[in-house]
C-alpha positions in Angstrom: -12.4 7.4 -9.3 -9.2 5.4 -10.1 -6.3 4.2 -8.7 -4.1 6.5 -10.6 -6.0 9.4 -9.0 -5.2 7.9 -6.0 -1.7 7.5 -6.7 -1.3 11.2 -8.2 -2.6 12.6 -4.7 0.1 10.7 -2.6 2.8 13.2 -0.8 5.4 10.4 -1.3 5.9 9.2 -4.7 8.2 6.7 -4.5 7.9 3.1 -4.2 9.6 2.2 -1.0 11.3 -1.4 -1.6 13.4 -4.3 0.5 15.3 -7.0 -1.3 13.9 -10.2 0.1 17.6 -11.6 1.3 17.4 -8.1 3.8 17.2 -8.9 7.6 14.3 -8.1 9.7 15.6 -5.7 11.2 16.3 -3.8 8.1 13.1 -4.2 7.3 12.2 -2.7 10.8 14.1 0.3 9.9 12.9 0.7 6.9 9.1 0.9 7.9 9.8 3.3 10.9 12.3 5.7 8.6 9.4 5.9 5.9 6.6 5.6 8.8 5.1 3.2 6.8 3.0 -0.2 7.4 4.3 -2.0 4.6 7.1 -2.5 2.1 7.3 -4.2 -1.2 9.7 -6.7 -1.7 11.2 -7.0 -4.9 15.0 -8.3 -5.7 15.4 -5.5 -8.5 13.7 -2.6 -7.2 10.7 -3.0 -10.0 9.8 -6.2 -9.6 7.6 -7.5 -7.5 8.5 -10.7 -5.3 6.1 -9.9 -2.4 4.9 -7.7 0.4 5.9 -7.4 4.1 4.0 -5.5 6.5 4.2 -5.0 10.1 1.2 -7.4 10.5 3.5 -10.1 8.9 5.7 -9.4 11.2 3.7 -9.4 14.4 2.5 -12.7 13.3 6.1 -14.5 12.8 7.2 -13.2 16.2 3.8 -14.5 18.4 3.8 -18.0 15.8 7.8 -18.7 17.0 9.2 -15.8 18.5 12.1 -15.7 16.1 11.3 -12.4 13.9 14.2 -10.7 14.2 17.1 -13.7 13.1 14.7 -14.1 9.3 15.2 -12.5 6.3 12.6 -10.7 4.9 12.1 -13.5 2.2 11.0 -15.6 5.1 8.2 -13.3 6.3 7.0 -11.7 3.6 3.1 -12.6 1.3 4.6 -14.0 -2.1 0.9 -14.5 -3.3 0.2 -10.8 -3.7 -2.9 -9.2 -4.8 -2.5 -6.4 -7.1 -4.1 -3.4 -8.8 -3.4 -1.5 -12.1 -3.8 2.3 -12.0 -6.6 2.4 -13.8 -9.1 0.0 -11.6 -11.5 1.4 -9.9 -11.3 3.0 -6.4 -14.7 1.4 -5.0 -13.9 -2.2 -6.6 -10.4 -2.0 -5.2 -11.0 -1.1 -1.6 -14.1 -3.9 -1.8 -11.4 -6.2 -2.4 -9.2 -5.2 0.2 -11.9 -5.3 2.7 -12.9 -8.5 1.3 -9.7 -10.0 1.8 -9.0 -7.9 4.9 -5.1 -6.3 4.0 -4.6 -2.9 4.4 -2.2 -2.4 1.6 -2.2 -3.1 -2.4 0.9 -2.7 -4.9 -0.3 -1.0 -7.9 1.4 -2.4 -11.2 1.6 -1.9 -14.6 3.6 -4.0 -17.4 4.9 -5.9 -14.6 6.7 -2.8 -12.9 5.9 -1.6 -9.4 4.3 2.0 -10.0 2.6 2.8 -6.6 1.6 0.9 -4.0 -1.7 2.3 -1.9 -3.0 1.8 1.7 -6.7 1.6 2.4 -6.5 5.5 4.4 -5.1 6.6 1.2 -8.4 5.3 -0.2 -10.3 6.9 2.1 -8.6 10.4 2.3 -8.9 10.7 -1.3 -12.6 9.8 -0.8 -13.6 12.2 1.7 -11.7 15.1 -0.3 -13.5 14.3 -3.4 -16.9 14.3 -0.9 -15.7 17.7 0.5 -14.7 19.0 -2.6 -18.2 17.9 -4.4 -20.2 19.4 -1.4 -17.9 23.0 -1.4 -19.3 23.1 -4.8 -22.9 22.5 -4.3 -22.9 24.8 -1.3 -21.4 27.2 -3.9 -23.9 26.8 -6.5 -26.6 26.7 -3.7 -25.7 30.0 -2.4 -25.4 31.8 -5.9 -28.9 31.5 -7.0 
């Protein structure tokens, strides 16, 4: 399994993004609208510049209490792991887990193409496991 599988199962297609001179609370806004850990940050809407999540956020506001007055820019990971669509599933959620971050920007030719949480790792995991054990059952029960 790939990433690109991953990324063709997804409901929501789209690459939700917030420009890095947005406020916090835009950001806020953002991640409740979409309901949604994490945004990417990119100044062009293809890009990417970073990576926000409500983790980062948490942290800012218990480190100096001042969340809300930053732009995103502020707050955000610039040193962002990444993933192409055609890594591999297992060695990409190793990495995540590895590095303990529960989302990863998929790119390709330096665009922003998906990005993908670590439950939409593990949904598309347990379907392929319920799909692969429908079909056993079924092959099972025909001889």
């Amino acid at each position: 399994m790939r990433i690109s599988d991953v990324l063709g199962s997804k409901s929501i297609k789209d690459v939700v993004s917030i420009r890095p001179d947005a406020g916090v609370r835009e950001l806020l806004a953002t991640l409740a609208e979409h309901n949604i850990g994490a945004v990417v940050v990119s100044s062009d809407g293809e890009s990417l510049d970073g990576i926000v999540s409500e983790r980062d956020v948490v942290r800012t506001l218990h480190h100096d209490g001042t969340v809300i007055n930053n732009v995103v820019s502020a707050i955000m990971t610039s040193a962002v792991r990444t993933c192409a669509p055609e890594d591999e599933l297992d060695e990409v959620m190793q990495m995540m887990t590895q590095h303990r971050f529960r989302h990863i920007p998929a790119v390709s030719e330096g665009r922003v193409v998906g990005i993908v949480s670590i439950g939409d790792m593990v949904k598309h995991k347990i379907d392929q496991l319920q799909f692969e054990r429908d079909q056993l059952d079924s092959y099972v029960h025909q001889s």
